[in-house]
C-alpha positions as semicolon CSV with decimal commas, in nm:
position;residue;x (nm);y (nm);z (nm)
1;X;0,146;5,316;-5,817
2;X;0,009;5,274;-6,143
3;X;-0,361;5,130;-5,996
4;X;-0,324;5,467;-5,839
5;X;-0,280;5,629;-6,149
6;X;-0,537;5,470;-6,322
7;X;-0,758;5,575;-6,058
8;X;-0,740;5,952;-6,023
9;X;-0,737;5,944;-6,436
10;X;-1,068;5,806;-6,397
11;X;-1,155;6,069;-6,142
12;X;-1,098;6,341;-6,277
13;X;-1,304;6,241;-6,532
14;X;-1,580;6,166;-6,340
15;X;-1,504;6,547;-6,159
16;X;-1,523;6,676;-6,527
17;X;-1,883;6,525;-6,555
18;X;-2,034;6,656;-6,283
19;X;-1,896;6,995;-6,312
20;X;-2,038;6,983;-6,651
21;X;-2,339;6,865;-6,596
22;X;-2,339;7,161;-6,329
23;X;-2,296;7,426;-6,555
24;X;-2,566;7,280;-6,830
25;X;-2,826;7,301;-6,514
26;X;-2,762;7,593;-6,396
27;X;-2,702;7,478;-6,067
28;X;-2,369;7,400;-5,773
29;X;-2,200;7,129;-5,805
30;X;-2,297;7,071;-5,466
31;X;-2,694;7,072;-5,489
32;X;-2,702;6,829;-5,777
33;X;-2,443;6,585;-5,572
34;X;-2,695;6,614;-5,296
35;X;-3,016;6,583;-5,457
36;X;-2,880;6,289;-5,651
37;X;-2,945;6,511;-5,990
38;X;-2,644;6,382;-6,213
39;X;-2,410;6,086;-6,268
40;X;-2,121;5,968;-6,374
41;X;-2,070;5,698;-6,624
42;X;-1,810;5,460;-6,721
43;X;-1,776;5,201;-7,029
44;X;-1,802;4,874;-6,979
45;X;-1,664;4,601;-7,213
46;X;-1,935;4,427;-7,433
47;X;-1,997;4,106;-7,378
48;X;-1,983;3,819;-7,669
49;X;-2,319;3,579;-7,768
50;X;-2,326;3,289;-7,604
51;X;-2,324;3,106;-7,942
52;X;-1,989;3,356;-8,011
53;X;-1,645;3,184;-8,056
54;X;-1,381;3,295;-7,836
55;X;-1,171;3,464;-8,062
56;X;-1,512;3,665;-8,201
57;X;-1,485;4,024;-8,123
58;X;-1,794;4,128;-7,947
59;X;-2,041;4,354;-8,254
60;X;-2,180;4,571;-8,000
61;X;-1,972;4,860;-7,862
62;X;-1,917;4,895;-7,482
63;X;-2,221;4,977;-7,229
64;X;-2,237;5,289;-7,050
65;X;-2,267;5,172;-6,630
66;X;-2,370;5,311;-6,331
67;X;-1,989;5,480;-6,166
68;X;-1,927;5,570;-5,816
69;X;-1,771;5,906;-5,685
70;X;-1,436;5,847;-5,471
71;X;-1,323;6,052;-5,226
72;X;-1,078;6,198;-5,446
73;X;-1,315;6,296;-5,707
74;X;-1,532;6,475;-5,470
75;X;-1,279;6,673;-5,345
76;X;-1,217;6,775;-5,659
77;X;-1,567;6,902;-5,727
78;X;-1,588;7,070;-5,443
79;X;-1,262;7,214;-5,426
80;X;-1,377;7,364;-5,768
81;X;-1,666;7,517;-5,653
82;X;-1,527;7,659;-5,357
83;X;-1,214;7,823;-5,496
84;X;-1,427;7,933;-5,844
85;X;-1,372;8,275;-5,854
86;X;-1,012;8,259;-5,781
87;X;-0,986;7,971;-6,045
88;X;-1,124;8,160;-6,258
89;X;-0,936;8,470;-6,248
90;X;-0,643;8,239;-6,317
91;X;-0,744;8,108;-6,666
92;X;-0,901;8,454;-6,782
93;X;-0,545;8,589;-6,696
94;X;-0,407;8,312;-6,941
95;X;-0,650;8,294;-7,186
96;X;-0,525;8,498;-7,465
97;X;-0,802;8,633;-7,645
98;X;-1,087;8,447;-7,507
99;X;-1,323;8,506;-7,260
100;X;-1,479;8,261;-7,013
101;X;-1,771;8,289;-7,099
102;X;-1,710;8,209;-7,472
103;X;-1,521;7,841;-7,394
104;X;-1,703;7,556;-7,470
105;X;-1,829;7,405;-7,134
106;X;-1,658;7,104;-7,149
107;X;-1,317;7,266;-7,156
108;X;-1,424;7,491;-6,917
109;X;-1,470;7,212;-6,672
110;X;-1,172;7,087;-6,770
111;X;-0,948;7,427;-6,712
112;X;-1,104;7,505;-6,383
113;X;-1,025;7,125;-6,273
114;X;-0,703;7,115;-6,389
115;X;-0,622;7,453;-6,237
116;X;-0,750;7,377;-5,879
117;X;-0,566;7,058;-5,867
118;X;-0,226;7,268;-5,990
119;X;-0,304;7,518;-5,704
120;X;-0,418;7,291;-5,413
121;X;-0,292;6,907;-5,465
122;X;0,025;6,967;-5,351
123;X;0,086;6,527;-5,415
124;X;0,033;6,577;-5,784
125;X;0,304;6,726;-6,018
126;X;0,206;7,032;-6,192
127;X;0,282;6,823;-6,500
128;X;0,042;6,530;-6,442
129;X;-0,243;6,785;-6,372
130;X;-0,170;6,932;-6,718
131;X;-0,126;6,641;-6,936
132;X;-0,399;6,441;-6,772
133;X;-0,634;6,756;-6,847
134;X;-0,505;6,779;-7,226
135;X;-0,595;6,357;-7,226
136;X;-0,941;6,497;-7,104
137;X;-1,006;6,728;-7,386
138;X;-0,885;6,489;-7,630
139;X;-1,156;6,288;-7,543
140;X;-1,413;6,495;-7,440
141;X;-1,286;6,857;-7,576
142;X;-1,591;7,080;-7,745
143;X;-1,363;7,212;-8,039
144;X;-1,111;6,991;-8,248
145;X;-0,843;7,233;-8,107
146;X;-0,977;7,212;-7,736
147;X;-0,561;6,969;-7,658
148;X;-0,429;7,278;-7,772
149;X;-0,600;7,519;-7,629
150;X;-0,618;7,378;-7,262
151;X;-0,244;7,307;-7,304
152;X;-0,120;7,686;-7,408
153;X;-0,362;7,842;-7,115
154;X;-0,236;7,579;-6,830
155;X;0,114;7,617;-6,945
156;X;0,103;7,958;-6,917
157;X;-0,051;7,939;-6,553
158;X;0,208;7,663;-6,474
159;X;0,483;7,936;-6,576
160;X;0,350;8,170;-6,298
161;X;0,242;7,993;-6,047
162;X;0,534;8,097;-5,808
163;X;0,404;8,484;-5,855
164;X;0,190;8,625;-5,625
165;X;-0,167;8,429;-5,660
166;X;-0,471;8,654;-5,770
167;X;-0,682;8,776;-5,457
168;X;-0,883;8,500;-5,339
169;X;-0,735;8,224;-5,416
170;X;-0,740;7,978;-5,101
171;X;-0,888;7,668;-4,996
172;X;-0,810;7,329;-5,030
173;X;-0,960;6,957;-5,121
174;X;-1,186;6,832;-4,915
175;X;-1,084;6,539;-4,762
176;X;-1,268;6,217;-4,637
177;X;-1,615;6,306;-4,771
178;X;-1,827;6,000;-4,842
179;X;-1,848;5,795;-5,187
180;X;-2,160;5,898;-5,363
181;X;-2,357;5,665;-5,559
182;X;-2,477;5,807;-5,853
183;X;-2,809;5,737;-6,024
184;X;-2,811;5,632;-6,423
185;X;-2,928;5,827;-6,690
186;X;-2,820;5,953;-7,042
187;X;-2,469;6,008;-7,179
188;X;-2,283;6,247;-7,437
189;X;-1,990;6,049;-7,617
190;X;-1,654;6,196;-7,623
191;X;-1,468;6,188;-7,979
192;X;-1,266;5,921;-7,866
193;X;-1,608;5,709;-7,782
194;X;-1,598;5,657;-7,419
195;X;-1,841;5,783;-7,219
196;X;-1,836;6,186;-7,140
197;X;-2,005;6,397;-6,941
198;X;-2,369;6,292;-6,840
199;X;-2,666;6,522;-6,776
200;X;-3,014;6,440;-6,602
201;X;-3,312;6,615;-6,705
202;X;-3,216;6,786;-7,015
């Protein structure tokens, strides 16, 4: 249970990427998975010098590798493009004061994620899919207040999600689509210094 855990944590990061990456070139989700036009990117543990003692900590910080999309993940993505609009209407209605538009892209990609998992993956607790998107804007987040922020608009949506759902909002993952190997290629750093969302020709 907890390998599973792990897992979809590292998922949905992964979803956040490409969805990120989408938005900063203009184009679906979709093309840029099938052209082979973005990444995702993991960090791997340095390794010591040779000549290093054992008990040396390694001086270089961790490399960024080549990751692999899992089913999961791309379900995400495209469940995310599909069901946009209707995603979307969702956090507008909860976003007090802001307009889409005006959110950093990162949390962006991290709403709209969060929200079609809360809608559509009936398996995950409307409580994991929030605090596992506040752990992604910690990391990754665009403004110092980005936790926050993505935790009062989910919350809110989480509070009435047993109303009547805006028009249009349908769809669900997709299911057994095949792992994608993604191509390397530059990475923004998240504030907590892992690896964030990746872009290719920027």
């Amino acid at each position: 249970m907890a390998s599973r855990k792990h897992e979809r944590t590292r998922d949905r990061a992964f979803a956040v990427q490409v969805l990120y990456t989408s938005e900063l070139q203009g184009e679906s989700p979709s093309k840029l998975l099938d052209e082979g036009r973005c990444l995702v990117a993991t960090e791997m543990a340095p390794e010591p010098a040779p000549e290093a003692a054992p008990d040396e900590a390694p001086s270089e910080f961790g490399r960024i590798r080549e990751g692999a999309l899992t089913d999961y993940a791309l379900g995400l993505i495209r469940g995310v493009e599909a069901n946009q609009d209707a995603v979307d209407a969702r956090i507008e209605g909860a976003s007090e004061n802001w307009a889409l538009s005006r959110m950093p892209i990162v949390d962006r990609s991290i709403l709209r994620l969060a929200v079609y998992e809360m809608l559509h993956c009936e398996d995950v607790p409307v409580s994991v899919s929030i605090n596992e998107a506040v752990e992604l804007a910690k990391d990754f987040g665009g403004e110092e207040d980005s936790p926050r922020f993505v935790n009062g608009v989910l919350g809110r949506i989480a509070r009435t999600m047993d109303e009547v759902p805006p028009e249009g909002v349908a769809g669900t993952a997709v299911e057994g689509a095949p792992e994608v190997s993604i191509e390397t290629a530059g990475a923004l750093v998240g504030a907590s210094g892992a690896a964030a969302c990746v872009q290719v020709g920027v």
